[in-house]
mmCIF file of the N, C-alpha and C atoms, coordinates in Angstrom:
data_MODEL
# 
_entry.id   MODEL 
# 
loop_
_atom_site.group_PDB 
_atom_site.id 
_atom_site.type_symbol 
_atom_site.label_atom_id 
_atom_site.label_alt_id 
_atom_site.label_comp_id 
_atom_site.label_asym_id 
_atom_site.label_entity_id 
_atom_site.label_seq_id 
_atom_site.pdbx_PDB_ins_code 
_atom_site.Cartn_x 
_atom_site.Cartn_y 
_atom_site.Cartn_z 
_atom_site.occupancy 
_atom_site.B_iso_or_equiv 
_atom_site.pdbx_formal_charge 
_atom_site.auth_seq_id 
_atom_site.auth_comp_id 
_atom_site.auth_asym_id 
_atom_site.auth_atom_id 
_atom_site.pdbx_PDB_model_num 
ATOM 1   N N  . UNK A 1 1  ? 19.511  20.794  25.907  1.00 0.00 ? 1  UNK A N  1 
ATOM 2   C CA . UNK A 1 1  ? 18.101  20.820  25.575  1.00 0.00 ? 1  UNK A CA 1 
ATOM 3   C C  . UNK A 1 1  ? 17.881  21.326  24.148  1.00 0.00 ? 1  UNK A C  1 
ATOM 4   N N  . UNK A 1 2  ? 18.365  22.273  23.492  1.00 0.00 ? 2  UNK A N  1 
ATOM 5   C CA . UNK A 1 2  ? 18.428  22.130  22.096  1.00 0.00 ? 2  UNK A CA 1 
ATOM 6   C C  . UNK A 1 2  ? 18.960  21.627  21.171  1.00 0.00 ? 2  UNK A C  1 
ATOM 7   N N  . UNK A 1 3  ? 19.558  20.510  21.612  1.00 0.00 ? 3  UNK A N  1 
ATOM 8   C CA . UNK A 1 3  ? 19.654  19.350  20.529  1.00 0.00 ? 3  UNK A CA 1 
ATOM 9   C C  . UNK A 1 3  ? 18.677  18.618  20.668  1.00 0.00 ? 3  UNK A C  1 
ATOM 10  N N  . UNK A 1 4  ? 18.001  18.138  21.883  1.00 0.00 ? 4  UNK A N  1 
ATOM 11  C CA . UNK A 1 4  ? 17.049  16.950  22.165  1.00 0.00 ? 4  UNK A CA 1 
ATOM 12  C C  . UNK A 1 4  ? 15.942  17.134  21.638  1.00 0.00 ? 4  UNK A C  1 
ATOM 13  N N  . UNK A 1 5  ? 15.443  18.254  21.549  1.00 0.00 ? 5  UNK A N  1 
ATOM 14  C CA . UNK A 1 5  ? 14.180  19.104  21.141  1.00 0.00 ? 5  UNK A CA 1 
ATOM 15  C C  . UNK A 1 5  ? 13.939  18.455  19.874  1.00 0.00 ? 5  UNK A C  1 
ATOM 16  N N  . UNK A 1 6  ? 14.534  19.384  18.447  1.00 0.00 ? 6  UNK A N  1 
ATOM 17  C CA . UNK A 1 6  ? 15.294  18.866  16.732  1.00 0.00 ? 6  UNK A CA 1 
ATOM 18  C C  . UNK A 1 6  ? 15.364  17.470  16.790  1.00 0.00 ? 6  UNK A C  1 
ATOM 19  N N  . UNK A 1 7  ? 15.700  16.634  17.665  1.00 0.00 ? 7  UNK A N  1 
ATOM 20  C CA . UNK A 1 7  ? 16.419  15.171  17.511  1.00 0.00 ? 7  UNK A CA 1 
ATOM 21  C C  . UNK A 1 7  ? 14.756  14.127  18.003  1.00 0.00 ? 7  UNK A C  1 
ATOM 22  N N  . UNK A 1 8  ? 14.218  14.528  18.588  1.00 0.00 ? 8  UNK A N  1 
ATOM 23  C CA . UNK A 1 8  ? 12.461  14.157  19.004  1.00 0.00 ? 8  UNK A CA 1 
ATOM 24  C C  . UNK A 1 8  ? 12.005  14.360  18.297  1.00 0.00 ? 8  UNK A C  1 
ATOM 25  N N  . UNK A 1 9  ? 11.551  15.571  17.678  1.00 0.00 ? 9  UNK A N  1 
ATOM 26  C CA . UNK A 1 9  ? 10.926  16.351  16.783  1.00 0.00 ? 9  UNK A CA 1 
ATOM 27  C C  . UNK A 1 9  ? 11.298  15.672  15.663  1.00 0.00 ? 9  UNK A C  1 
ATOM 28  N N  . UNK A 1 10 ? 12.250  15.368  15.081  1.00 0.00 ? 10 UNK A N  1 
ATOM 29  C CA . UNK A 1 10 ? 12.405  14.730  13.976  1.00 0.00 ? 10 UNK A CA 1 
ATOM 30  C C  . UNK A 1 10 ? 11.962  13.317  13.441  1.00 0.00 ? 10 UNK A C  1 
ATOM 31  N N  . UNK A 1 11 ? 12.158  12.687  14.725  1.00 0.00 ? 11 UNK A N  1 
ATOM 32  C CA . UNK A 1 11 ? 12.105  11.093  14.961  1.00 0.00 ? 11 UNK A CA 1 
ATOM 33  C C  . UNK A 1 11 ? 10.298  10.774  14.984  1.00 0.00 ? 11 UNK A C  1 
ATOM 34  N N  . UNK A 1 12 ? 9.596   11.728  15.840  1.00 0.00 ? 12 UNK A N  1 
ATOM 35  C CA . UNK A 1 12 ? 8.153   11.928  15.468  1.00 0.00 ? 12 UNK A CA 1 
ATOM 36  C C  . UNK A 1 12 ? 7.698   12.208  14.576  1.00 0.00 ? 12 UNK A C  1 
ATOM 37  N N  . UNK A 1 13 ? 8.500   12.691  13.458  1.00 0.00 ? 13 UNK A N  1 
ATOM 38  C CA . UNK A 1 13 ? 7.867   13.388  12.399  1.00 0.00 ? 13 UNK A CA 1 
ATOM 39  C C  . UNK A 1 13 ? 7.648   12.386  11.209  1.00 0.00 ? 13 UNK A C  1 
ATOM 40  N N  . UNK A 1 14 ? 8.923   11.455  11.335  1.00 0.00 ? 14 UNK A N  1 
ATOM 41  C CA . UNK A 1 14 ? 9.465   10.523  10.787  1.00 0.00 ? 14 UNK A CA 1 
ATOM 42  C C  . UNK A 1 14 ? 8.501   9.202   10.775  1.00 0.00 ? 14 UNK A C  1 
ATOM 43  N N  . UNK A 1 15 ? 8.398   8.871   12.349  1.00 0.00 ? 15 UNK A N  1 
ATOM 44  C CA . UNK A 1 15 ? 7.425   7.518   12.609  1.00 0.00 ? 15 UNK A CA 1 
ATOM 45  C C  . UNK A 1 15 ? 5.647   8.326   11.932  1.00 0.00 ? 15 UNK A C  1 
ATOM 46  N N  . UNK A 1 16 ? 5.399   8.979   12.067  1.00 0.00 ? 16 UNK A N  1 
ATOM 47  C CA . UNK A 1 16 ? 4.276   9.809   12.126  1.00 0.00 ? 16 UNK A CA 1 
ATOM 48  C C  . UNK A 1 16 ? 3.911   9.851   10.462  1.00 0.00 ? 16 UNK A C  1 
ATOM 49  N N  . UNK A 1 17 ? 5.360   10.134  9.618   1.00 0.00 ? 17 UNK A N  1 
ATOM 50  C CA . UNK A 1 17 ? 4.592   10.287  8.312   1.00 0.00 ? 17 UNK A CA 1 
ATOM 51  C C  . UNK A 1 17 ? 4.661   8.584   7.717   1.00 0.00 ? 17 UNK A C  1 
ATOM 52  N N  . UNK A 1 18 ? 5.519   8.265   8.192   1.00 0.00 ? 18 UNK A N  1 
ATOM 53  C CA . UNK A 1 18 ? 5.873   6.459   8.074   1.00 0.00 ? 18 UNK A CA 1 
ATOM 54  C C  . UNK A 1 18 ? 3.817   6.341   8.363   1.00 0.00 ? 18 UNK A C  1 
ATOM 55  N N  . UNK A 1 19 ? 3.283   6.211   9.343   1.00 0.00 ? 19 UNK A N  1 
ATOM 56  C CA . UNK A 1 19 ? 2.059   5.861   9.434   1.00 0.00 ? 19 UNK A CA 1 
ATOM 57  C C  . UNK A 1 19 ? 1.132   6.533   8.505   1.00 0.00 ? 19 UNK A C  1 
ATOM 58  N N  . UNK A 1 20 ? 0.676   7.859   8.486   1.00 0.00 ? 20 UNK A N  1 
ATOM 59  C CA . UNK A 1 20 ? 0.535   8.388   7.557   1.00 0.00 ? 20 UNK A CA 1 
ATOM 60  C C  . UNK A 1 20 ? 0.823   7.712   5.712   1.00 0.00 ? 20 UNK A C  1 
ATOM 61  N N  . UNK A 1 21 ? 1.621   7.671   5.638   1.00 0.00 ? 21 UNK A N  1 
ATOM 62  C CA . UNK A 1 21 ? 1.839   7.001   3.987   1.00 0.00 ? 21 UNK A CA 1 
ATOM 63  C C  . UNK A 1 21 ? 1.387   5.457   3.856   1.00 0.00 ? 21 UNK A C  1 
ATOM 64  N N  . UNK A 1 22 ? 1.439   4.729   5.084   1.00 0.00 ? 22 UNK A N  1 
ATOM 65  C CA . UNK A 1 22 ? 0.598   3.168   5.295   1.00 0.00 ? 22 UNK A CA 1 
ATOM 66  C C  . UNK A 1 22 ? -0.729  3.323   5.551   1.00 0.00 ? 22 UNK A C  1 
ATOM 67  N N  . UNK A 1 23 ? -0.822  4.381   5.888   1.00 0.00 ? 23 UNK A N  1 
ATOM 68  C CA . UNK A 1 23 ? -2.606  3.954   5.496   1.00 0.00 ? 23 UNK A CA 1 
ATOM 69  C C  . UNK A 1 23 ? -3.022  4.343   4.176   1.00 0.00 ? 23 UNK A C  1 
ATOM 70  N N  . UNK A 1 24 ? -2.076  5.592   3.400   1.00 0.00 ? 24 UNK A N  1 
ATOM 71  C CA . UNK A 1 24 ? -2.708  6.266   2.799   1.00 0.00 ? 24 UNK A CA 1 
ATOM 72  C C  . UNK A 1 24 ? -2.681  5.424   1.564   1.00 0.00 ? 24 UNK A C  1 
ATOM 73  N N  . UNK A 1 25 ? -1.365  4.589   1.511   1.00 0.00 ? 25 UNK A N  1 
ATOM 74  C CA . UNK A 1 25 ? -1.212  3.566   0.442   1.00 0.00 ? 25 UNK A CA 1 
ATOM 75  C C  . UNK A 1 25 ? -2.003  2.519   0.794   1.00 0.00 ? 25 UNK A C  1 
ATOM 76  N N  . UNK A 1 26 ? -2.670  2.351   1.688   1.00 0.00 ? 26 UNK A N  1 
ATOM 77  C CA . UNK A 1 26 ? -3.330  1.289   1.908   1.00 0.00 ? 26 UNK A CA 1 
ATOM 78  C C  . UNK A 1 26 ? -4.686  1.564   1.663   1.00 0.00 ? 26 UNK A C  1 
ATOM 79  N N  . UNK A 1 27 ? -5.295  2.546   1.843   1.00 0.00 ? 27 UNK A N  1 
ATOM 80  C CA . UNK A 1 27 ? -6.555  3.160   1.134   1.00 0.00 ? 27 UNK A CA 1 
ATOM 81  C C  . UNK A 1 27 ? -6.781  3.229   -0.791  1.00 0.00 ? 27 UNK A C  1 
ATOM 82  N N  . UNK A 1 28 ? -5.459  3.680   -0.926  1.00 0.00 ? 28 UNK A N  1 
ATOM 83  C CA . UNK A 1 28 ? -5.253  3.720   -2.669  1.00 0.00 ? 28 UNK A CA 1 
ATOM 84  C C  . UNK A 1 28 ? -5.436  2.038   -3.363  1.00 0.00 ? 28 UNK A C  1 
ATOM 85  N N  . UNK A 1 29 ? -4.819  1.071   -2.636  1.00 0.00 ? 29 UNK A N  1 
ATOM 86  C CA . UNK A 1 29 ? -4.839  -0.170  -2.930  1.00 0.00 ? 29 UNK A CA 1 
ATOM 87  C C  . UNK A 1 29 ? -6.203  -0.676  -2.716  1.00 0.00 ? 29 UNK A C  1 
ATOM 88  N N  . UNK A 1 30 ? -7.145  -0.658  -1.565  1.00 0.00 ? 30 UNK A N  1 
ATOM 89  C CA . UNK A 1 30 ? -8.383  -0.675  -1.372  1.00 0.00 ? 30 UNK A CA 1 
ATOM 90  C C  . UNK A 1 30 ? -9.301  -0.125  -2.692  1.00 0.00 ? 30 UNK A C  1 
ATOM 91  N N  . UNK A 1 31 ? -9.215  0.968   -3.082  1.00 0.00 ? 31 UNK A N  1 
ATOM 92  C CA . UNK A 1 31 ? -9.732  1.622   -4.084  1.00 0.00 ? 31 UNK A CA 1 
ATOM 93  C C  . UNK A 1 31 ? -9.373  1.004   -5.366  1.00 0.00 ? 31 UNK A C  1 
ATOM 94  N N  . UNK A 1 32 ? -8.207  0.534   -5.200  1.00 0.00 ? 32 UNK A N  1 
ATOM 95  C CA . UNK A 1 32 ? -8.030  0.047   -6.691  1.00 0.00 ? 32 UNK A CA 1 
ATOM 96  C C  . UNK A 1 32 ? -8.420  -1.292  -7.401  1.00 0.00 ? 32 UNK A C  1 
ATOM 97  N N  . UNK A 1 33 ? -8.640  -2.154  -5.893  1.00 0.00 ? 33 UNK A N  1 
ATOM 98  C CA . UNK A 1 33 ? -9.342  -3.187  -5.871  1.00 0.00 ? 33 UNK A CA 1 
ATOM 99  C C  . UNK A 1 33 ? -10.648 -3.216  -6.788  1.00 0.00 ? 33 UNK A C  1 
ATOM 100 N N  . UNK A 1 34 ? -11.232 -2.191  -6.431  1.00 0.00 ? 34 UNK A N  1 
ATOM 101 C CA . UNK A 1 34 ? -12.695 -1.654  -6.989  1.00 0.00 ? 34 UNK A CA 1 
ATOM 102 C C  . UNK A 1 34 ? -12.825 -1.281  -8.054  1.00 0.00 ? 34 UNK A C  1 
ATOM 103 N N  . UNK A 1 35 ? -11.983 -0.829  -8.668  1.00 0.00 ? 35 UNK A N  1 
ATOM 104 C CA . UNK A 1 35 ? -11.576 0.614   -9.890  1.00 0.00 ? 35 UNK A CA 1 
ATOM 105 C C  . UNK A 1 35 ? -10.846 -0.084  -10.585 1.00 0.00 ? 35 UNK A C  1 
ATOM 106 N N  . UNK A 1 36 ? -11.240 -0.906  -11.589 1.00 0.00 ? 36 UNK A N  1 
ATOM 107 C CA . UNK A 1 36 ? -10.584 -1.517  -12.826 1.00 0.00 ? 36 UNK A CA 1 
ATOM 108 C C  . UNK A 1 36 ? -9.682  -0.179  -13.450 1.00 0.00 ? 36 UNK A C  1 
ATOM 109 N N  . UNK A 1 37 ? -10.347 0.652   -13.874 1.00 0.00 ? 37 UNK A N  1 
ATOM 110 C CA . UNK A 1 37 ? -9.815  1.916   -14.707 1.00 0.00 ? 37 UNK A CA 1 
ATOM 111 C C  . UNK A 1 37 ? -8.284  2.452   -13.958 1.00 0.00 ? 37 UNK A C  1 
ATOM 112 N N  . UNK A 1 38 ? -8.272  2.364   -12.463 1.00 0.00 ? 38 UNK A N  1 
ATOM 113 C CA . UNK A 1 38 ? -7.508  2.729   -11.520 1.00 0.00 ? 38 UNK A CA 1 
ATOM 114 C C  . UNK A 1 38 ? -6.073  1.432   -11.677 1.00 0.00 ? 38 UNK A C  1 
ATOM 115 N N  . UNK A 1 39 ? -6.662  0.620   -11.626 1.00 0.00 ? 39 UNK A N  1 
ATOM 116 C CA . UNK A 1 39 ? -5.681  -0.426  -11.881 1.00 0.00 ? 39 UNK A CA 1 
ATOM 117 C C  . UNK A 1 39 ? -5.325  -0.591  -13.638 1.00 0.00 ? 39 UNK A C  1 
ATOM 118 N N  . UNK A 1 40 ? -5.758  -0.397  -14.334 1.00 0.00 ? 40 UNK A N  1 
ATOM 119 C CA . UNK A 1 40 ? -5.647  -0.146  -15.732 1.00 0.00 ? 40 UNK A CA 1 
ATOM 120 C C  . UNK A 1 40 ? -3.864  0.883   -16.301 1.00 0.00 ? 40 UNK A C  1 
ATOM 121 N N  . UNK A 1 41 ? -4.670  1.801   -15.292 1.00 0.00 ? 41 UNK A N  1 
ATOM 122 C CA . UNK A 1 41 ? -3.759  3.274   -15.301 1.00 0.00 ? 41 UNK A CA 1 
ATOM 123 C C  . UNK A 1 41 ? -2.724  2.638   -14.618 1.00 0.00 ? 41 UNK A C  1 
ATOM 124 N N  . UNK A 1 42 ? -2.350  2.085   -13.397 1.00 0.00 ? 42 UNK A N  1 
ATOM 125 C CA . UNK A 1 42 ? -1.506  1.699   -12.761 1.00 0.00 ? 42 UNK A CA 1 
ATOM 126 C C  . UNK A 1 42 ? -0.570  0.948   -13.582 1.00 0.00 ? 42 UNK A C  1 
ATOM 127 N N  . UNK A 1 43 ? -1.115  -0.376  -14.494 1.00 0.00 ? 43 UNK A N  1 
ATOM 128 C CA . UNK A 1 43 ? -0.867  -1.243  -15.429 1.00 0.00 ? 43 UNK A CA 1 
ATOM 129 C C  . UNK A 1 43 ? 0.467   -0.308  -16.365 1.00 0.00 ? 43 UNK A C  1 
ATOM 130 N N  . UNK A 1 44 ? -0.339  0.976   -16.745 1.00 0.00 ? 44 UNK A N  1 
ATOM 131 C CA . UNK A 1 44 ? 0.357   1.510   -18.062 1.00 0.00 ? 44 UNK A CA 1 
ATOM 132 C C  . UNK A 1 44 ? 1.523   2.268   -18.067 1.00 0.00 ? 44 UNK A C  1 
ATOM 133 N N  . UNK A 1 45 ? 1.204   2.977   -16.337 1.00 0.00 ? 45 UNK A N  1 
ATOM 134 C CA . UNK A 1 45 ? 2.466   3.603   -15.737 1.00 0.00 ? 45 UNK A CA 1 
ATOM 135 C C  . UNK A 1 45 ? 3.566   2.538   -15.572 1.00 0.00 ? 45 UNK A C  1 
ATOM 136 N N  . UNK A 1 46 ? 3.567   1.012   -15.505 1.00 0.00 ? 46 UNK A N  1 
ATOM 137 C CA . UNK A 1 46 ? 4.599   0.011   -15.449 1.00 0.00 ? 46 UNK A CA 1 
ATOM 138 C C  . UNK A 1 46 ? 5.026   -0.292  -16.723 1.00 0.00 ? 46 UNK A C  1 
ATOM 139 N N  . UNK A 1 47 ? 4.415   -0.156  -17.854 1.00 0.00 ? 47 UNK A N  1 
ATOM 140 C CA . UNK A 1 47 ? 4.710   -0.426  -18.915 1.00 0.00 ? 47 UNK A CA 1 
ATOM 141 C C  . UNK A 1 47 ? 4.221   -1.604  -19.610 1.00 0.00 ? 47 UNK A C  1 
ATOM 142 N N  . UNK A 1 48 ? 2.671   -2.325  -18.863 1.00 0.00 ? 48 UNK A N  1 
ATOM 143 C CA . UNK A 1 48 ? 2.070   -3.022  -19.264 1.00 0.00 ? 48 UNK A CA 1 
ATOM 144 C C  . UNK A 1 48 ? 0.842   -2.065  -19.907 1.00 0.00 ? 48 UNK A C  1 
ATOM 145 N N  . UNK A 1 49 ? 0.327   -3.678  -20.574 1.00 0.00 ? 49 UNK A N  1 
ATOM 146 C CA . UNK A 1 49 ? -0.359  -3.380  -21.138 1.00 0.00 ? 49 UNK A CA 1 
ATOM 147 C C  . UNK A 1 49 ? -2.068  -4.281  -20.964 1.00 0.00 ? 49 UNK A C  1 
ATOM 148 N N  . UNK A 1 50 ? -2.579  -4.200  -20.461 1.00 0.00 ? 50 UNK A N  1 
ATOM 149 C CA . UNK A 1 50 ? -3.465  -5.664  -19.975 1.00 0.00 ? 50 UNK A CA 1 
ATOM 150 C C  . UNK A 1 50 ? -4.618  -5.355  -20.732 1.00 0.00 ? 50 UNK A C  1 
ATOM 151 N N  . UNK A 1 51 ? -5.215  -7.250  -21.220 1.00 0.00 ? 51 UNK A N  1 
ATOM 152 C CA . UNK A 1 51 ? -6.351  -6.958  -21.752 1.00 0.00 ? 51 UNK A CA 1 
ATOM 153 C C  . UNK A 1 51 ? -7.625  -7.341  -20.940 1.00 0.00 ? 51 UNK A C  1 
ATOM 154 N N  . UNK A 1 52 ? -8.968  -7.616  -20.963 1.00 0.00 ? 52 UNK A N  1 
ATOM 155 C CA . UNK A 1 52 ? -9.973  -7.541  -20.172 1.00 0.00 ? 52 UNK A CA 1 
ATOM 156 C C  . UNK A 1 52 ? -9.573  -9.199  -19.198 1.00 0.00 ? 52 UNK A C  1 
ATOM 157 N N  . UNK A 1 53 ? -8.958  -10.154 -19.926 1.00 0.00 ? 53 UNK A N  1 
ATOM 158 C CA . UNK A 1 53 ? -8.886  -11.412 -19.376 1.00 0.00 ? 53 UNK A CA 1 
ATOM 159 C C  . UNK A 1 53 ? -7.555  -11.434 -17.708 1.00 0.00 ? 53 UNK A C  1 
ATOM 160 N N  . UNK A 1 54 ? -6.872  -10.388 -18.663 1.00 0.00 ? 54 UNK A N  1 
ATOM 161 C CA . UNK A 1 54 ? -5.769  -10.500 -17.604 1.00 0.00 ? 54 UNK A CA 1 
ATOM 162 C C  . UNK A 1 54 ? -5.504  -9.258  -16.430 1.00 0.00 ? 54 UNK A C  1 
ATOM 163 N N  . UNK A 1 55 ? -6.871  -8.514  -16.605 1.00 0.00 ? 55 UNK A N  1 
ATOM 164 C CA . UNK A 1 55 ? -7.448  -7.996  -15.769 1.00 0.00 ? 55 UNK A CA 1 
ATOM 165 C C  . UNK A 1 55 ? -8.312  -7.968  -14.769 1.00 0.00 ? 55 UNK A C  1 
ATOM 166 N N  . UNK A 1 56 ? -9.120  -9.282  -15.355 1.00 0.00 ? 56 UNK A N  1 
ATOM 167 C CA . UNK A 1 56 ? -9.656  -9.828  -14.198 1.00 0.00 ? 56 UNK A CA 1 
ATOM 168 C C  . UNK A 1 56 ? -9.302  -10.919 -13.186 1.00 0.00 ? 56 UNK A C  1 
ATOM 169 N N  . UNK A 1 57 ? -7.695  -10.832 -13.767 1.00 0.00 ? 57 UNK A N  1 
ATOM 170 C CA . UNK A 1 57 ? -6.941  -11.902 -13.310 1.00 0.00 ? 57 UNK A CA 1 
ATOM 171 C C  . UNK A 1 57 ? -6.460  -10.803 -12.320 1.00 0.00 ? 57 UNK A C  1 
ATOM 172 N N  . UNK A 1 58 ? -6.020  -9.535  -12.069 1.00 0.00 ? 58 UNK A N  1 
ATOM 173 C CA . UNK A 1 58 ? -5.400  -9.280  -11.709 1.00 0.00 ? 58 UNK A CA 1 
ATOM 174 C C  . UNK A 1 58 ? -6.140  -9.009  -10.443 1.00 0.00 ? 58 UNK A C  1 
ATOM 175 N N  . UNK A 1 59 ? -7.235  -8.365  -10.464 1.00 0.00 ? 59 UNK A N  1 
ATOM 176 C CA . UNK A 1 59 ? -8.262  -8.234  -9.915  1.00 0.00 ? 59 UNK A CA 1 
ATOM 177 C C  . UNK A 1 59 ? -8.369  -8.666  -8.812  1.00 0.00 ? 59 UNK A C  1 
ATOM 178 N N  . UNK A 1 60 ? -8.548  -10.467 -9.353  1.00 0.00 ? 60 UNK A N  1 
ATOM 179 C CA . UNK A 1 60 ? -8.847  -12.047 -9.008  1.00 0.00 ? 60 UNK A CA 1 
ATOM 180 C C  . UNK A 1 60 ? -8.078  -11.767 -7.840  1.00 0.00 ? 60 UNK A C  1 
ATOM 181 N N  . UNK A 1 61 ? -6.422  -11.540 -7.997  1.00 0.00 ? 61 UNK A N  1 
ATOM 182 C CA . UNK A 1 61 ? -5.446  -11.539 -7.630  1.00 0.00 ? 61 UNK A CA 1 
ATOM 183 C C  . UNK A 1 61 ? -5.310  -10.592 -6.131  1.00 0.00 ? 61 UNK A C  1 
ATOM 184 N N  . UNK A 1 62 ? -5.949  -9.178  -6.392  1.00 0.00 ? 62 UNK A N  1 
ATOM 185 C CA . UNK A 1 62 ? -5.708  -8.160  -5.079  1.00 0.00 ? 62 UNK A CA 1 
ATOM 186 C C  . UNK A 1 62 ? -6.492  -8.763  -4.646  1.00 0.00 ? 62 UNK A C  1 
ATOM 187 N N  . UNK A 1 63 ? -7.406  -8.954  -4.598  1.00 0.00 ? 63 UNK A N  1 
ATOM 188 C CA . UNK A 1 63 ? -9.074  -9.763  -3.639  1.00 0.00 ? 63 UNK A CA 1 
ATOM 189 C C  . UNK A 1 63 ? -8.543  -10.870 -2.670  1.00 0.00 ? 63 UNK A C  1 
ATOM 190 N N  . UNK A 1 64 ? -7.815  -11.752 -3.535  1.00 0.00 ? 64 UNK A N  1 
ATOM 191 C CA . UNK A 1 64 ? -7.149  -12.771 -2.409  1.00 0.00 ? 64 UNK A CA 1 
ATOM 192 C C  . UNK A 1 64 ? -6.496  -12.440 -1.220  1.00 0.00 ? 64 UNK A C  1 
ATOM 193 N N  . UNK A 1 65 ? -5.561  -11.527 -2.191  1.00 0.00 ? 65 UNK A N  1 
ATOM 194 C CA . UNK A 1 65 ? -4.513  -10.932 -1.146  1.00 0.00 ? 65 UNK A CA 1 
ATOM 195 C C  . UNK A 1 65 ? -4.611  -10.291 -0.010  1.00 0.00 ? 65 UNK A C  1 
ATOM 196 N N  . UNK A 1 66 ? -4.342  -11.220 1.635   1.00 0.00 ? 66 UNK A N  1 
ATOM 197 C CA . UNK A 1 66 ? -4.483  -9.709  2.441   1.00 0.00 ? 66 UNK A CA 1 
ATOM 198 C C  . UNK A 1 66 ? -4.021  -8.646  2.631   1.00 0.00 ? 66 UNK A C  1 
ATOM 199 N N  . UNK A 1 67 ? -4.745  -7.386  3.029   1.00 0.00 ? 67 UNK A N  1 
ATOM 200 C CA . UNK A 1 67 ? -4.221  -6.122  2.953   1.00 0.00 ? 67 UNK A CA 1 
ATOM 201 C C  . UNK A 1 67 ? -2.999  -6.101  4.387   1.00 0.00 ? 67 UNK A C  1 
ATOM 202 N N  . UNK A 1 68 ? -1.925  -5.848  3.831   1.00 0.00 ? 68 UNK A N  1 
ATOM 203 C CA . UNK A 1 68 ? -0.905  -5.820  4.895   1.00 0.00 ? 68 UNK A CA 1 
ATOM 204 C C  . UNK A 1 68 ? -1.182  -4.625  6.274   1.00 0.00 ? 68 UNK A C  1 
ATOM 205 N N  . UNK A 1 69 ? -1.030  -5.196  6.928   1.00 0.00 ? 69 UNK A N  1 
ATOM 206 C CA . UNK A 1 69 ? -1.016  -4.428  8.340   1.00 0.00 ? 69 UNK A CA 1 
ATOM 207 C C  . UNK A 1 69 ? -3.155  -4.796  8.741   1.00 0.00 ? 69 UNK A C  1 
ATOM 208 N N  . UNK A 1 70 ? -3.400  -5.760  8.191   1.00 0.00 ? 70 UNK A N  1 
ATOM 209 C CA . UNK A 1 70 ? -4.742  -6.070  8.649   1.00 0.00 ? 70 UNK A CA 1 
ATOM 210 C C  . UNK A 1 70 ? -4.914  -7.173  9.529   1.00 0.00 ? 70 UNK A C  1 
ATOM 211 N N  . UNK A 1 71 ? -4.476  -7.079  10.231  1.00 0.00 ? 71 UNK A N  1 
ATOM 212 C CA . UNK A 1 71 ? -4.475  -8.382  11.396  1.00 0.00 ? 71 UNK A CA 1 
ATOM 213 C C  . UNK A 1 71 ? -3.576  -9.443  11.265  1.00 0.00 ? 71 UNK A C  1 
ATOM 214 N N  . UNK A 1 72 ? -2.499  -9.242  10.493  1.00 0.00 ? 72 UNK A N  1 
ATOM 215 C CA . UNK A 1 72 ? -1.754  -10.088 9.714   1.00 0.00 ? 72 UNK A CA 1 
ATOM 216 C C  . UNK A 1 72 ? -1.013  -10.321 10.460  1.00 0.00 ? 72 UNK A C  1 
ATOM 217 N N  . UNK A 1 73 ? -0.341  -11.030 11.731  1.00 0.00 ? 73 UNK A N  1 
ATOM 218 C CA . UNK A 1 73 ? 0.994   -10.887 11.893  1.00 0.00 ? 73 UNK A CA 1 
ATOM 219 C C  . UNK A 1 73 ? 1.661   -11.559 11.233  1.00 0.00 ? 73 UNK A C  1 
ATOM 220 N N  . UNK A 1 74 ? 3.092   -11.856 11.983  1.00 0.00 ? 74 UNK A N  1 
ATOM 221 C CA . UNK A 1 74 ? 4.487   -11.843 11.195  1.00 0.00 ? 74 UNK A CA 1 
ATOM 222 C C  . UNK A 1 74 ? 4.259   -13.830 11.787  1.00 0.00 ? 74 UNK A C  1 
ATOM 223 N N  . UNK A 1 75 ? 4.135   -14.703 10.793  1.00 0.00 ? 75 UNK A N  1 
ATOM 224 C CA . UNK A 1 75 ? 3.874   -15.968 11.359  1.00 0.00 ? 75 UNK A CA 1 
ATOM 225 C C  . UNK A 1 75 ? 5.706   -16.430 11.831  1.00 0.00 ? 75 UNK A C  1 
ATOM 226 N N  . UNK A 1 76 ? 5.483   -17.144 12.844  1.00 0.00 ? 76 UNK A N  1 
ATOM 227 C CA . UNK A 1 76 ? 6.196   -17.975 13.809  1.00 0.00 ? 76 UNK A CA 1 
ATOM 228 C C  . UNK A 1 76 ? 6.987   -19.302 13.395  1.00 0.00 ? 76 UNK A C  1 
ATOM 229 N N  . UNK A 1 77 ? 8.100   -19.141 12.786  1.00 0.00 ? 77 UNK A N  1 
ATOM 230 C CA . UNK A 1 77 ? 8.579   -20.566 12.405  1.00 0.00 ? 77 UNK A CA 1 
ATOM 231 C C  . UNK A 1 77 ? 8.615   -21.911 13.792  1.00 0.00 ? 77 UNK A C  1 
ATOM 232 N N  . UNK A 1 78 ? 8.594   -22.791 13.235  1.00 0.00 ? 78 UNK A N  1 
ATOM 233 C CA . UNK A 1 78 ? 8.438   -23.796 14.557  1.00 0.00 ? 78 UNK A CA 1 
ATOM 234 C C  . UNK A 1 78 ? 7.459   -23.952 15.567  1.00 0.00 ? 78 UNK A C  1 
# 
């Protein structure tokens, strides 16, 4: 019983912050959708550099995109 305890405990802690960090990145991406300035900053931390045209491209770009884990499943070959 005190191994099983540590060995649960861990594995919960694990799936638990796994969920935790998918929403939380999934909230930040939501926001950034919105927040040119947010995505700007994001841009500069990669080592780009974007100007107003290819920003609203990018924009263009998250908007399309669905947000993963939103009703999305995993599609079915065949």
């Amino acid at each position: 019983m005190n191994i099983v305890i540590p060995i649960v405990t861990l594995i919960v802690g694990l799936v638990a912050g796994f969920f935790i960090g998918a929403f939380y990145l999934r909230k930040q991406l939501e926001k950034m959708q919105n927040d040119p300035e947010m995505l700007q900053k994001m841009a500069k931390q990669m080592g780009y550099n974007l100007n107003s045209k290819q920003m609203q491209r990018a924009q263009q770009m998250m908007k399309n995109q669905p947000m993963p884990g939103k009703g999305q499943g995993r599609k079915r070959k065949g």
